[in-house]
PyMOL Python script that loads the backbone (N, CA, C, O; Angstrom):
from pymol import cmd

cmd.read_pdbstr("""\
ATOM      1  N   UNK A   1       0.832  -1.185   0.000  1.00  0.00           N
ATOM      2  CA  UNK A   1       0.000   0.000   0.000  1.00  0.00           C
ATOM      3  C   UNK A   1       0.880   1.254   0.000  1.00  0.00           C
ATOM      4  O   UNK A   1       2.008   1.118   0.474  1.00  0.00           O
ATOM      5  N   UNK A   2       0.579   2.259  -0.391  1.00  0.00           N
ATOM      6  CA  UNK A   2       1.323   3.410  -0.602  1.00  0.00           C
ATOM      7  C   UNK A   2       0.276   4.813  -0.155  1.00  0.00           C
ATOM      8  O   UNK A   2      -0.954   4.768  -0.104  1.00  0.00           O
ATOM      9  N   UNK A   3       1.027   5.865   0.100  1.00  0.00           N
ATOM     10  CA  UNK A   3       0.467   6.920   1.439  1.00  0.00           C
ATOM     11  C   UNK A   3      -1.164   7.387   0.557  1.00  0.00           C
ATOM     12  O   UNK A   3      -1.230   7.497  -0.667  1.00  0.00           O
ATOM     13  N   UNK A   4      -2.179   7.573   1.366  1.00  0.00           N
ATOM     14  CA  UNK A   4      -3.195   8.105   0.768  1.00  0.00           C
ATOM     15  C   UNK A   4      -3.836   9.202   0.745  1.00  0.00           C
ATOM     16  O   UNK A   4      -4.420   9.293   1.824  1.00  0.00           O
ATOM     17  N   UNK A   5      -4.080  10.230  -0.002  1.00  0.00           N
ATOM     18  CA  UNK A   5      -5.124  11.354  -0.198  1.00  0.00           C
ATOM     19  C   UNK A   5      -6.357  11.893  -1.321  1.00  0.00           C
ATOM     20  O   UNK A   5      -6.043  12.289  -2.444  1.00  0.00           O
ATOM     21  N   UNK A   6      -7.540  11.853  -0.928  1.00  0.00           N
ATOM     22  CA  UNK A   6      -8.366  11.803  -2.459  1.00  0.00           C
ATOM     23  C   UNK A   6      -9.048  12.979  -2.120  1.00  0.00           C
ATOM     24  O   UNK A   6      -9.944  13.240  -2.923  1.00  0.00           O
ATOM     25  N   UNK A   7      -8.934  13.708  -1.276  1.00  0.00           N
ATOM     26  CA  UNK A   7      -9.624  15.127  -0.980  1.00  0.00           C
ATOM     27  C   UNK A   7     -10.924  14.704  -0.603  1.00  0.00           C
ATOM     28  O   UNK A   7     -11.697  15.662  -0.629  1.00  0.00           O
ATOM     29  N   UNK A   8     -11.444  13.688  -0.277  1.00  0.00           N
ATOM     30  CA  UNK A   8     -12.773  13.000   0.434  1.00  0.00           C
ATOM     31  C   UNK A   8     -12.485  14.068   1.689  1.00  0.00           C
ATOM     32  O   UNK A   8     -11.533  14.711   2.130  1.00  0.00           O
ATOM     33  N   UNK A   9     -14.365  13.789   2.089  1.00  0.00           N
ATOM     34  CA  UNK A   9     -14.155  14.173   3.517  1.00  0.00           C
ATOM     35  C   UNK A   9     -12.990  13.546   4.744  1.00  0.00           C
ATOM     36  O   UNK A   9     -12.650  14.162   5.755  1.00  0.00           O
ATOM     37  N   UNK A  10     -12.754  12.867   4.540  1.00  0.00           N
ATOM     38  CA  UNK A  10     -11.768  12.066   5.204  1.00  0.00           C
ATOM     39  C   UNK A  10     -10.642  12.463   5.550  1.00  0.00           C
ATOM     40  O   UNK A  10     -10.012  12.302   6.595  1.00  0.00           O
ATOM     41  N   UNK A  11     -10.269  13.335   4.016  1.00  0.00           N
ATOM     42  CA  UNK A  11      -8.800  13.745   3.880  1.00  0.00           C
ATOM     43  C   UNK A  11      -8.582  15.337   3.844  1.00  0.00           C
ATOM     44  O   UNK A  11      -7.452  15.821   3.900  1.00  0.00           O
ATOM     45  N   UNK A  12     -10.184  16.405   3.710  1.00  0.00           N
ATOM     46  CA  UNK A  12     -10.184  17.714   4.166  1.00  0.00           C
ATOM     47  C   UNK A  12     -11.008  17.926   5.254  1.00  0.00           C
ATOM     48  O   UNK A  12     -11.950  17.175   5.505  1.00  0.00           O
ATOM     49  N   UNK A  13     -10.736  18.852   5.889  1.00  0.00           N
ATOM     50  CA  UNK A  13     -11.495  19.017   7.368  1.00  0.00           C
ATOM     51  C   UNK A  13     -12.592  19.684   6.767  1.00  0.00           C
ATOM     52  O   UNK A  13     -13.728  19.212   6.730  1.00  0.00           O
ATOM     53  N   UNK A  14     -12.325  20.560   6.390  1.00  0.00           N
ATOM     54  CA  UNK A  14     -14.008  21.136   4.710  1.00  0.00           C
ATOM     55  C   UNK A  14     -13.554  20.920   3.743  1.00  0.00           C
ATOM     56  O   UNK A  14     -12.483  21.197   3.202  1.00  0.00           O
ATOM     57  N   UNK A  15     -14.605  20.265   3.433  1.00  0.00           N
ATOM     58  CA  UNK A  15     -14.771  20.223   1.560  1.00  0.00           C
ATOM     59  C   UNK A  15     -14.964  21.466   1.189  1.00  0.00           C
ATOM     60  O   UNK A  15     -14.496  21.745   0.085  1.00  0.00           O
ATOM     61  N   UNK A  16     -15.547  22.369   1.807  1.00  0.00           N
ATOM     62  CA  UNK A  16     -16.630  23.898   1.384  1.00  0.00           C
ATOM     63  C   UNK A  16     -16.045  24.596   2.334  1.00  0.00           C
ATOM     64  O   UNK A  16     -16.569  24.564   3.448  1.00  0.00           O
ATOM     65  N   UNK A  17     -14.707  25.470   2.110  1.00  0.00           N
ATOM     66  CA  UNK A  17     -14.572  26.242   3.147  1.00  0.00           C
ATOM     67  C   UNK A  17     -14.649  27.487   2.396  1.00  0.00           C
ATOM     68  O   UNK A  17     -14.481  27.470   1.176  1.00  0.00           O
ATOM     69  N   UNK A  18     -14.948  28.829   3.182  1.00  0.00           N
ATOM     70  CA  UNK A  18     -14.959  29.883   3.245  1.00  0.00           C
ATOM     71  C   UNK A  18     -13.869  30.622   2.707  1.00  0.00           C
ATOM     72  O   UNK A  18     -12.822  30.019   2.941  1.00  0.00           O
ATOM     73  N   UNK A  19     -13.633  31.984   1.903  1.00  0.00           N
ATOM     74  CA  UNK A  19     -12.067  32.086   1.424  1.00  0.00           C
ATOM     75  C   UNK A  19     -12.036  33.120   2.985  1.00  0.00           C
ATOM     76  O   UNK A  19     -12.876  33.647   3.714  1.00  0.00           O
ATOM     77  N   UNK A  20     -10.528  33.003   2.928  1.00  0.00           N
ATOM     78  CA  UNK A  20     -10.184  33.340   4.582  1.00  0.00           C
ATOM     79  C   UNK A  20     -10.012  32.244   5.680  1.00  0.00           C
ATOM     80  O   UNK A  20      -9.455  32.372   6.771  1.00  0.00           O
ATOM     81  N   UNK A  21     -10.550  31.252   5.207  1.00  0.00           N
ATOM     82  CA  UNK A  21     -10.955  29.711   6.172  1.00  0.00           C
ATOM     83  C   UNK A  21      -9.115  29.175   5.731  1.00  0.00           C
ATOM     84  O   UNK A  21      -8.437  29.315   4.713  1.00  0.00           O
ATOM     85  N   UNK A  22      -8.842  28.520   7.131  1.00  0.00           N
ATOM     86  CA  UNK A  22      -7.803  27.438   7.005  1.00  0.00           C
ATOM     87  C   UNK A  22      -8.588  25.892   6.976  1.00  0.00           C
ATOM     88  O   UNK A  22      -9.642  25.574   7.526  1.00  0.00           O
ATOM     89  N   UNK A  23      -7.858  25.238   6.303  1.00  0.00           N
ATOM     90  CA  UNK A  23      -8.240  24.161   6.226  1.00  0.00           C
ATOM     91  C   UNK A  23      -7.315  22.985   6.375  1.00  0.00           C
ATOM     92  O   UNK A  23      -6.231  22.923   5.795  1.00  0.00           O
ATOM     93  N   UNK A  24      -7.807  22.013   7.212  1.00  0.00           N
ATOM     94  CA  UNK A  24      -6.585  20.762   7.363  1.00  0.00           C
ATOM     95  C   UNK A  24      -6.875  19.993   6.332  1.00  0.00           C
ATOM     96  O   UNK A  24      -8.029  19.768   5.968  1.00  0.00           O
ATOM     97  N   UNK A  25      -5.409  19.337   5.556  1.00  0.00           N
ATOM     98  CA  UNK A  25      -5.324  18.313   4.703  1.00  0.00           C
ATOM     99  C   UNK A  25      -4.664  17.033   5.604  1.00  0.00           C
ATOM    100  O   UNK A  25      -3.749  17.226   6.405  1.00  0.00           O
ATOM    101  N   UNK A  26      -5.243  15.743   5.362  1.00  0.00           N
ATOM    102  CA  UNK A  26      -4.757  14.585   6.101  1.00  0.00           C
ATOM    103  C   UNK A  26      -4.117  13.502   4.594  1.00  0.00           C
ATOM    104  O   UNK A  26      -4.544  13.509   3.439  1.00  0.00           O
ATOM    105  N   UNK A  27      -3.108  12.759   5.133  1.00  0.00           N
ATOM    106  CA  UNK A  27      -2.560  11.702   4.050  1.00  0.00           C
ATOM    107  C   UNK A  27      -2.259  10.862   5.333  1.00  0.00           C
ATOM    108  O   UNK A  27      -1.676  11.098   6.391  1.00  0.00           O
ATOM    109  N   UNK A  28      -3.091   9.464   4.639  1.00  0.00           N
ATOM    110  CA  UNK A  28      -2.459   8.222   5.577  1.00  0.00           C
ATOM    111  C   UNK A  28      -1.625   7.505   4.967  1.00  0.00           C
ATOM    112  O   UNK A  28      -1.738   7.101   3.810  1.00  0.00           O
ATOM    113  N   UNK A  29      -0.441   7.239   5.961  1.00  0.00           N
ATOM    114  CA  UNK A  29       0.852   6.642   5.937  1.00  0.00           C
ATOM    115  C   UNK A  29       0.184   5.304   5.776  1.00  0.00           C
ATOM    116  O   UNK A  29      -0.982   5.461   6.139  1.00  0.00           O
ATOM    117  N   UNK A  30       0.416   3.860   5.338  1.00  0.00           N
ATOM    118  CA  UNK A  30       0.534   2.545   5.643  1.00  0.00           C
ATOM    119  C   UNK A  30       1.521   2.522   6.740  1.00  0.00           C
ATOM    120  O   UNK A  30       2.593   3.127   6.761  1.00  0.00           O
ATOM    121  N   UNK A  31       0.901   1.551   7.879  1.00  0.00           N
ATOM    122  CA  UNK A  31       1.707   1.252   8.740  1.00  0.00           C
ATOM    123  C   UNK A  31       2.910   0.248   8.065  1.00  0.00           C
ATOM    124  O   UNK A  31       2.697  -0.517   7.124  1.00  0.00           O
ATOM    125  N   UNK A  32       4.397   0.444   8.847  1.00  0.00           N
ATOM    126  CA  UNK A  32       5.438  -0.094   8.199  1.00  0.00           C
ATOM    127  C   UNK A  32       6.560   0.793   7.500  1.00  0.00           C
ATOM    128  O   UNK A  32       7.773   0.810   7.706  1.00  0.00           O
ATOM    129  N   UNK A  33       5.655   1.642   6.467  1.00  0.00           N
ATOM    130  CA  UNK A  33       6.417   2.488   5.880  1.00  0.00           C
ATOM    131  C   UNK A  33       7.118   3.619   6.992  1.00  0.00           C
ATOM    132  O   UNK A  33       6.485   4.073   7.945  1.00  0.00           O
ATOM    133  N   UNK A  34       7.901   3.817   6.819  1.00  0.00           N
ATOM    134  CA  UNK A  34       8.860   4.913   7.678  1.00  0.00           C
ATOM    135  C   UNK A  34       9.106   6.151   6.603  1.00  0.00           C
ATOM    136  O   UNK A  34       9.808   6.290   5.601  1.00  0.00           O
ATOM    137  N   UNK A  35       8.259   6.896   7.254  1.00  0.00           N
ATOM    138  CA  UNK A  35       7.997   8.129   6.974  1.00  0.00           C
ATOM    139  C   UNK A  35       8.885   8.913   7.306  1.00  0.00           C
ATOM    140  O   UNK A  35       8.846   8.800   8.531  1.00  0.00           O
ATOM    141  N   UNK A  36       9.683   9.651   7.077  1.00  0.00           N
ATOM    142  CA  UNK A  36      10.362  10.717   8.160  1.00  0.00           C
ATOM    143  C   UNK A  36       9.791  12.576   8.179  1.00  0.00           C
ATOM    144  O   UNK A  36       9.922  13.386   9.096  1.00  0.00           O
ATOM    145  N   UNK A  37       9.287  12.732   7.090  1.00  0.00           N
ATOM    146  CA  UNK A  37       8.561  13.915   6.638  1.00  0.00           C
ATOM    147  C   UNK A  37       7.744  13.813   5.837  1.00  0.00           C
ATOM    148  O   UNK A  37       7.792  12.767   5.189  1.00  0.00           O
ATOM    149  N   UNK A  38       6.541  14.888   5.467  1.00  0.00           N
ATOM    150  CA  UNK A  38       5.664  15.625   4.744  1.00  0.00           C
ATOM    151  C   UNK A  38       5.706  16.789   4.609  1.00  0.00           C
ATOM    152  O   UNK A  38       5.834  17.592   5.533  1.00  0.00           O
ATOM    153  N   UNK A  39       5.583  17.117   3.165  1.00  0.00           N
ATOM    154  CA  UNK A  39       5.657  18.887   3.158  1.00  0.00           C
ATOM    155  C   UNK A  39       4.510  19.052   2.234  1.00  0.00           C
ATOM    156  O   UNK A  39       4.772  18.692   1.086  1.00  0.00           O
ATOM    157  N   UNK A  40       3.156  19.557   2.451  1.00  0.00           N
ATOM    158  CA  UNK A  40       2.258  20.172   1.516  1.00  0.00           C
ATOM    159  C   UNK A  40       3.027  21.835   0.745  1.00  0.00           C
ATOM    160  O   UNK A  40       3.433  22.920   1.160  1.00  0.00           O
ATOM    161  N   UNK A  41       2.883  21.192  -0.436  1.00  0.00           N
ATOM    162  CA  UNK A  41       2.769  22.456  -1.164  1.00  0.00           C
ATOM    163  C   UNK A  41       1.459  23.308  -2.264  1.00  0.00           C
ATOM    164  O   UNK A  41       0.950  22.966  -3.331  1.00  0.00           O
ATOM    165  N   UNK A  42       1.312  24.289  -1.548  1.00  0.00           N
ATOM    166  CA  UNK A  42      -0.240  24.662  -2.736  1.00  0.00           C
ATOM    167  C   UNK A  42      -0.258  26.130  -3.027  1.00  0.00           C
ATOM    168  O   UNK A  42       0.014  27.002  -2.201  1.00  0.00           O
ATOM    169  N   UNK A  43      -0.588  26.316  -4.213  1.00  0.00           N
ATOM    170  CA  UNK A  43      -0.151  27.931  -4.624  1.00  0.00           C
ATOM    171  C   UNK A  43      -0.958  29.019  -4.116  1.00  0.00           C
ATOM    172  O   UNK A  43      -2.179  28.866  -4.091  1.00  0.00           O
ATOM    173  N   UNK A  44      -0.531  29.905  -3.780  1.00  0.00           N
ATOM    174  CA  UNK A  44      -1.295  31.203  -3.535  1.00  0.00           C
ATOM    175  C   UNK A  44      -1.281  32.699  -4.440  1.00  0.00           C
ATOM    176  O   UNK A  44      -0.639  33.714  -4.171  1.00  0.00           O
ATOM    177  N   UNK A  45      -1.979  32.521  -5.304  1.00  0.00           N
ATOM    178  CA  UNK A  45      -1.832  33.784  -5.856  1.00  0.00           C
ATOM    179  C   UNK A  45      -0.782  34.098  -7.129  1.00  0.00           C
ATOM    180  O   UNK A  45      -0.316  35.128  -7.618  1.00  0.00           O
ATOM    181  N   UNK A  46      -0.644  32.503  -7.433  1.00  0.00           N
ATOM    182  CA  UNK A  46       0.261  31.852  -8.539  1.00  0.00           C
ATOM    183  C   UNK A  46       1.900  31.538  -7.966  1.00  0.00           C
ATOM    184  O   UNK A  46       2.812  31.174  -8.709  1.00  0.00           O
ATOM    185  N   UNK A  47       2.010  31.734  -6.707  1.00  0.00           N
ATOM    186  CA  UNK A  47       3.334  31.726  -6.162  1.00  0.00           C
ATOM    187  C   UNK A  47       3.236  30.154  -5.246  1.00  0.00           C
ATOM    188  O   UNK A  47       2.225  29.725  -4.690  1.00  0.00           O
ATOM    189  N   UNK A  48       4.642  29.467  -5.295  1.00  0.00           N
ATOM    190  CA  UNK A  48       4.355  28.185  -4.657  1.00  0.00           C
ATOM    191  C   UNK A  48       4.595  28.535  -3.074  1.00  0.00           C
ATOM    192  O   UNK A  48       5.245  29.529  -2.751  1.00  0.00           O
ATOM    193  N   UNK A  49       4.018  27.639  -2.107  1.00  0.00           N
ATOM    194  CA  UNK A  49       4.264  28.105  -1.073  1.00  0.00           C
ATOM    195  C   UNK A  49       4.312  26.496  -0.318  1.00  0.00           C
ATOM    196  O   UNK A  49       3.744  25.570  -0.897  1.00  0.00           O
ATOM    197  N   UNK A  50       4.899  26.302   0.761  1.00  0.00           N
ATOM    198  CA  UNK A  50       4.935  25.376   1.202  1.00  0.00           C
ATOM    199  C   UNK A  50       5.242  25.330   2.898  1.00  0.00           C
ATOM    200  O   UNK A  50       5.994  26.160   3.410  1.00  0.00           O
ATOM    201  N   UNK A  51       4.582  24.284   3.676  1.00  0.00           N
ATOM    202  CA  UNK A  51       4.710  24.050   4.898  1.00  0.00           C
ATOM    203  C   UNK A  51       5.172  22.729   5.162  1.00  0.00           C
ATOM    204  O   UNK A  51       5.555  22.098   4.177  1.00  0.00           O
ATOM    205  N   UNK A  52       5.232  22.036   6.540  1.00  0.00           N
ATOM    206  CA  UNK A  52       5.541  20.872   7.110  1.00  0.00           C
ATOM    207  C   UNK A  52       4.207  20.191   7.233  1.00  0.00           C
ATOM    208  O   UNK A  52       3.218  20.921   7.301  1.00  0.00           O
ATOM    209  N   UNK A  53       4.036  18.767   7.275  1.00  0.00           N
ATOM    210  CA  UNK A  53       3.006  18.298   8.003  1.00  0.00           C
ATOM    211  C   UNK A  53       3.260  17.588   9.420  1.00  0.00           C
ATOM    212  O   UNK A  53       4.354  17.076   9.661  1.00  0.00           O
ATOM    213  N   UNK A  54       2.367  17.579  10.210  1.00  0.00           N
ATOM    214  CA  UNK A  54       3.192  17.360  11.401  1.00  0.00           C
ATOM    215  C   UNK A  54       2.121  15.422  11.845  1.00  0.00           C
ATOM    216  O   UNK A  54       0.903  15.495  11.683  1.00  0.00           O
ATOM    217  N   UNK A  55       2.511  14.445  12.176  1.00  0.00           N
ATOM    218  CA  UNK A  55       1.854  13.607  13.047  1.00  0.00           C
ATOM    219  C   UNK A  55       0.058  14.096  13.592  1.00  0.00           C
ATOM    220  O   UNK A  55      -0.115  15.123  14.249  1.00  0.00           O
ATOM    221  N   UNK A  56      -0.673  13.527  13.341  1.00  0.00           N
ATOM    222  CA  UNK A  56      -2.095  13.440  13.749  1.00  0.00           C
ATOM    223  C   UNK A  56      -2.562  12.712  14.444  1.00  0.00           C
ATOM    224  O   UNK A  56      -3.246  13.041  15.414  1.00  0.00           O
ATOM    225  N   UNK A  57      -2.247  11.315  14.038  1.00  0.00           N
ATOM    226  CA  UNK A  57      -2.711  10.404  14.779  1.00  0.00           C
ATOM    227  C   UNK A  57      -2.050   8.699  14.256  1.00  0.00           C
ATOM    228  O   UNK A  57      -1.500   8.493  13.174  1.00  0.00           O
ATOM    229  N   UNK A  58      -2.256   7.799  15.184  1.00  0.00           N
ATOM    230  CA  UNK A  58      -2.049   6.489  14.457  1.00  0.00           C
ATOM    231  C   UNK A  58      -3.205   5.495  14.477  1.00  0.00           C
ATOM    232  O   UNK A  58      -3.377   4.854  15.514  1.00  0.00           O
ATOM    233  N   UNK A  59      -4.164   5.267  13.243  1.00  0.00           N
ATOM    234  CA  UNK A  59      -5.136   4.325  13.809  1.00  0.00           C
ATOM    235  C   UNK A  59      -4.890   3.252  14.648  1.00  0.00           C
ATOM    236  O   UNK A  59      -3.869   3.006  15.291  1.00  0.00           O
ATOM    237  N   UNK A  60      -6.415   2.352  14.540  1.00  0.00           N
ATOM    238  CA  UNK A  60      -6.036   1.068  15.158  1.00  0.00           C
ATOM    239  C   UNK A  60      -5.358   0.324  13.965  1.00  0.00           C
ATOM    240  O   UNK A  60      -4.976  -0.810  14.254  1.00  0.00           O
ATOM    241  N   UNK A  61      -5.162   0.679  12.849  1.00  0.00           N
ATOM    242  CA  UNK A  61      -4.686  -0.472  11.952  1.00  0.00           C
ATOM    243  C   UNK A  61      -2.960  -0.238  11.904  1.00  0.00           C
ATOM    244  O   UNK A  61      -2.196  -0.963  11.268  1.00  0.00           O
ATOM    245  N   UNK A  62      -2.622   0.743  12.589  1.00  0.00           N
ATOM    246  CA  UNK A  62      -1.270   1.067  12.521  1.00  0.00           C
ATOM    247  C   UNK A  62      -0.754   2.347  11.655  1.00  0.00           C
ATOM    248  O   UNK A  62       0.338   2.907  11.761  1.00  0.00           O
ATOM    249  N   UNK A  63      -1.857   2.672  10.744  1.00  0.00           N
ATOM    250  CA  UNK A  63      -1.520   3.321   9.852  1.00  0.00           C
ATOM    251  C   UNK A  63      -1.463   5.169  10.575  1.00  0.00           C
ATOM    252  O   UNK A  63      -2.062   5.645  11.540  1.00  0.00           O
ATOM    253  N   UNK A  64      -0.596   5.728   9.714  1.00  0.00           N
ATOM    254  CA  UNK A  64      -0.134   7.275  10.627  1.00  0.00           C
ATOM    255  C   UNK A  64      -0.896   8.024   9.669  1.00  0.00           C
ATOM    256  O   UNK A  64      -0.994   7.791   8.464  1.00  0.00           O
ATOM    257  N   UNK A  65      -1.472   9.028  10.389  1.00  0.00           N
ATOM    258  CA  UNK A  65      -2.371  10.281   9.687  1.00  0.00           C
ATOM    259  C   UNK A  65      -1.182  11.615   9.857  1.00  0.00           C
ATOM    260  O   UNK A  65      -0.606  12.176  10.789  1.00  0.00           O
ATOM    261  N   UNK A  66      -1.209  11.685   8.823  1.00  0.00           N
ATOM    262  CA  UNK A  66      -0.782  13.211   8.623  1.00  0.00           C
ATOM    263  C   UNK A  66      -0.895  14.670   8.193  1.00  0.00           C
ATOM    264  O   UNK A  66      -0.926  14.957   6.997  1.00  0.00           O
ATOM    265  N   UNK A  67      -0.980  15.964   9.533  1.00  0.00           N
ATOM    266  CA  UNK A  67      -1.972  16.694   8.841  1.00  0.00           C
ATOM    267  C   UNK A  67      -1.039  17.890   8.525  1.00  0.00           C
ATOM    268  O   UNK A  67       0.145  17.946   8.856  1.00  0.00           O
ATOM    269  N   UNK A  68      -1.848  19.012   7.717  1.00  0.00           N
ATOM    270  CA  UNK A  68      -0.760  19.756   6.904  1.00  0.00           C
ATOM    271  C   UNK A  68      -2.358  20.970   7.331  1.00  0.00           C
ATOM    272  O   UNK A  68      -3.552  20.716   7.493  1.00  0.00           O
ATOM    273  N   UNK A  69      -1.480  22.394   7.378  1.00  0.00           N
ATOM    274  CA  UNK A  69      -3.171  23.278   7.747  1.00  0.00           C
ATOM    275  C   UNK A  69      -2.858  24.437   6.354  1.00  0.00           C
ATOM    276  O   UNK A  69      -1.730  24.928   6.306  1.00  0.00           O
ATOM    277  N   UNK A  70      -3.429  24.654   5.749  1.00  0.00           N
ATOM    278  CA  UNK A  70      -3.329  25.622   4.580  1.00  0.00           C
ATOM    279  C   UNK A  70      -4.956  26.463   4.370  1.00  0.00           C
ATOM    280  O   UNK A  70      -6.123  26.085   4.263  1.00  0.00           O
ATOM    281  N   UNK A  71      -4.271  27.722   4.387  1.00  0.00           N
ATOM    282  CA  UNK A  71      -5.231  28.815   4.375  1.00  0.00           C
ATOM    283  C   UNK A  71      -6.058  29.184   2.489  1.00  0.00           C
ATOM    284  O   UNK A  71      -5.681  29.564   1.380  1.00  0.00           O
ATOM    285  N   UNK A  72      -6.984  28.868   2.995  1.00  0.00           N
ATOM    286  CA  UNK A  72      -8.205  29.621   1.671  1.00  0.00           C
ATOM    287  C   UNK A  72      -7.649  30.387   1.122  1.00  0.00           C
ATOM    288  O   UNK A  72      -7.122  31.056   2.012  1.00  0.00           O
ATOM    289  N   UNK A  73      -7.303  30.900  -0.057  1.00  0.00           N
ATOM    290  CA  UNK A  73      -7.183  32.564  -0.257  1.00  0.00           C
ATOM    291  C   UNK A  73      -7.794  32.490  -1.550  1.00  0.00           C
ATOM    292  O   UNK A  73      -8.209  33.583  -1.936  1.00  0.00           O
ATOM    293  N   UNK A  74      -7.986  31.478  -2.383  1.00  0.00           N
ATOM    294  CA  UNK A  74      -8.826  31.165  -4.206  1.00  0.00           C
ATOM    295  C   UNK A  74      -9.782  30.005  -4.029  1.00  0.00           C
ATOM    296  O   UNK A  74      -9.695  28.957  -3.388  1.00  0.00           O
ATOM    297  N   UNK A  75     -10.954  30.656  -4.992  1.00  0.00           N
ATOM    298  CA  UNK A  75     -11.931  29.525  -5.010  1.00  0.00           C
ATOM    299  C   UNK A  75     -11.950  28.093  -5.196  1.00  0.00           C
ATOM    300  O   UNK A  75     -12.872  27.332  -4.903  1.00  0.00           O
ATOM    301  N   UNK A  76     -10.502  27.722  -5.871  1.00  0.00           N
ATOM    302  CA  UNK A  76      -9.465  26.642  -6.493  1.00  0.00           C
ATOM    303  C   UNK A  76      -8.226  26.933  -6.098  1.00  0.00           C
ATOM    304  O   UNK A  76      -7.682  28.020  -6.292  1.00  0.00           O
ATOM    305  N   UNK A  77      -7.672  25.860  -5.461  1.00  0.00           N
ATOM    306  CA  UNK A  77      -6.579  25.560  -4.666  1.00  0.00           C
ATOM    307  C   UNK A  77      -6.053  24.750  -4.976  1.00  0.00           C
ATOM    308  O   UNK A  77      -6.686  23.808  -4.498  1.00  0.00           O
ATOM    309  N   UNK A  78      -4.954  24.226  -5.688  1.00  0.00           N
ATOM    310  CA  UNK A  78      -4.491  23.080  -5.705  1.00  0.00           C
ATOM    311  C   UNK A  78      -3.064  22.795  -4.950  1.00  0.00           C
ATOM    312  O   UNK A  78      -2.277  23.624  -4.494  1.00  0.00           O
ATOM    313  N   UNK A  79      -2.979  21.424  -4.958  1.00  0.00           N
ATOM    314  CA  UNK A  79      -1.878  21.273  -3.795  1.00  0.00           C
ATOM    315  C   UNK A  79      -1.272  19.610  -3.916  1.00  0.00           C
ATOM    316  O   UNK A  79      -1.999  18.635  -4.101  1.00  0.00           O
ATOM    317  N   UNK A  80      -0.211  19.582  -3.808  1.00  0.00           N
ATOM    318  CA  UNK A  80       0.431  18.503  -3.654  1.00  0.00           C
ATOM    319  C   UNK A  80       1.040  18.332  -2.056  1.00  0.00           C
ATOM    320  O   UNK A  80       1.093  19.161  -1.148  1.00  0.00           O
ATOM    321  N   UNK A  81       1.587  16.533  -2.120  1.00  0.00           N
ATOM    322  CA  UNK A  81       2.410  16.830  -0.813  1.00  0.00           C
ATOM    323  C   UNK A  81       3.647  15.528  -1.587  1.00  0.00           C
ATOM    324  O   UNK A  81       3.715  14.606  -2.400  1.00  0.00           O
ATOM    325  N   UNK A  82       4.328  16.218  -0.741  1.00  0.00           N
ATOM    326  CA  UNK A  82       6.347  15.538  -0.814  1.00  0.00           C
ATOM    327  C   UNK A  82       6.431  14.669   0.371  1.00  0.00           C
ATOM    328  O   UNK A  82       6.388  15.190   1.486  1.00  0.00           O
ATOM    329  N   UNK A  83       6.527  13.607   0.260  1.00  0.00           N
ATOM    330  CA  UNK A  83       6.654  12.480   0.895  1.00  0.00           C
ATOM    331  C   UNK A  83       8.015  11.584   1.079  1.00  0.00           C
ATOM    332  O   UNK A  83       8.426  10.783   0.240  1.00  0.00           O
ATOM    333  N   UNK A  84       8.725  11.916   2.522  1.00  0.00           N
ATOM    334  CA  UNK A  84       9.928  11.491   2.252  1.00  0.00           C
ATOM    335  C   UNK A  84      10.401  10.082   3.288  1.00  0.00           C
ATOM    336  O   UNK A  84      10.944  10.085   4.392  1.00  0.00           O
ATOM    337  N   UNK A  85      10.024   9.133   2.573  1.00  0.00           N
ATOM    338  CA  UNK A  85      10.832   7.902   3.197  1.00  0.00           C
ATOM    339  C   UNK A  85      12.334   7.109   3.241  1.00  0.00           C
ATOM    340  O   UNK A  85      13.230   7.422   2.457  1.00  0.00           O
ATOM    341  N   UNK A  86      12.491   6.046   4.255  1.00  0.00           N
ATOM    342  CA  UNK A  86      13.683   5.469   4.270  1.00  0.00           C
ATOM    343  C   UNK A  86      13.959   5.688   2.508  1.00  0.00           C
ATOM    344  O   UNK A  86      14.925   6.319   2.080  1.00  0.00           O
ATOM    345  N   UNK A  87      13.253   5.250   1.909  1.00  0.00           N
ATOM    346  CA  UNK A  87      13.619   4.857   0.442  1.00  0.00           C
ATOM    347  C   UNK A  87      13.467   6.055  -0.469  1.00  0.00           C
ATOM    348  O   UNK A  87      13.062   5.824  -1.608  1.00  0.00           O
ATOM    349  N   UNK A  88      13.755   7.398  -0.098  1.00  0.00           N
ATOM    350  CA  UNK A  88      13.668   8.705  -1.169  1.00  0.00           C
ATOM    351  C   UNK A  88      12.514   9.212  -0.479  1.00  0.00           C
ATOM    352  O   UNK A  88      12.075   9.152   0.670  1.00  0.00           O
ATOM    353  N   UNK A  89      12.028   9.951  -2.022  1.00  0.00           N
ATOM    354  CA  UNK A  89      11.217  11.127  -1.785  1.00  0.00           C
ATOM    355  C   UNK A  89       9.821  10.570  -2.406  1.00  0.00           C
ATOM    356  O   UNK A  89      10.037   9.998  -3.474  1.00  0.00           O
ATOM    357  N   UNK A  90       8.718  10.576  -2.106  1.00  0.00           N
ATOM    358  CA  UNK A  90       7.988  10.504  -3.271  1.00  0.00           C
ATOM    359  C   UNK A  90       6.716  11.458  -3.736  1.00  0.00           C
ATOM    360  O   UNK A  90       6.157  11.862  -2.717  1.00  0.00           O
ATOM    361  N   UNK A  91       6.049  11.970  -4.978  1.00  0.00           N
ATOM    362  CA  UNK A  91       5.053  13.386  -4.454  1.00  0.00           C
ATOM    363  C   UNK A  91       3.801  12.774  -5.183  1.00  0.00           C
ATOM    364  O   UNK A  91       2.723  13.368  -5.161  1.00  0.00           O
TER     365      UNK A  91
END
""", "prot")
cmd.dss("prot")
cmd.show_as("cartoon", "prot")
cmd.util.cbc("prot")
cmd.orient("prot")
């Protein structure tokens, strides 16, 4: 299995947020994989911008949630995240 995000409710804290609204993004780790970082990156205003994601939680299945908080500022937001394990980087 490999890390997951589909922008489901699951994976934004709003689907429908407000511009001005922050919003949390979550990606679950598979338990096993050794994660050592996350960095969401998503543009603002055509400029790239980027943060850390920090630890959320670990289910019962083992698997690690990771959340990243990025602020509203366009009606369309897009965003990736950089995923860096024992074995490289992956986005």
């Amino acid at each position: 299995m490999i890390p997951h995000h589909d922008g489901s409710e699951l994976y934004v804290s709003n689907p429908a947020p407000a511009l001005g609204e922050t919003v949390s993004v979550f990606v679950r780790v598979p338990a096993g994989l050794r994660t050592s970082r996350i960095h969401l990156r998503w543009l603002s205003d055509g400029e790239p911008v980027f943060t850390s994601a920090v630890v959320d939680r670990t289910d019962a299945t083992g698997d690690v949630w990771w959340r990243a908080e990025m602020p509203v500022r366009n009606p369309v937001t897009r965003y990736r995240f950089l995923i860096r394990t024992s074995q490289g980087c992956a986005g």
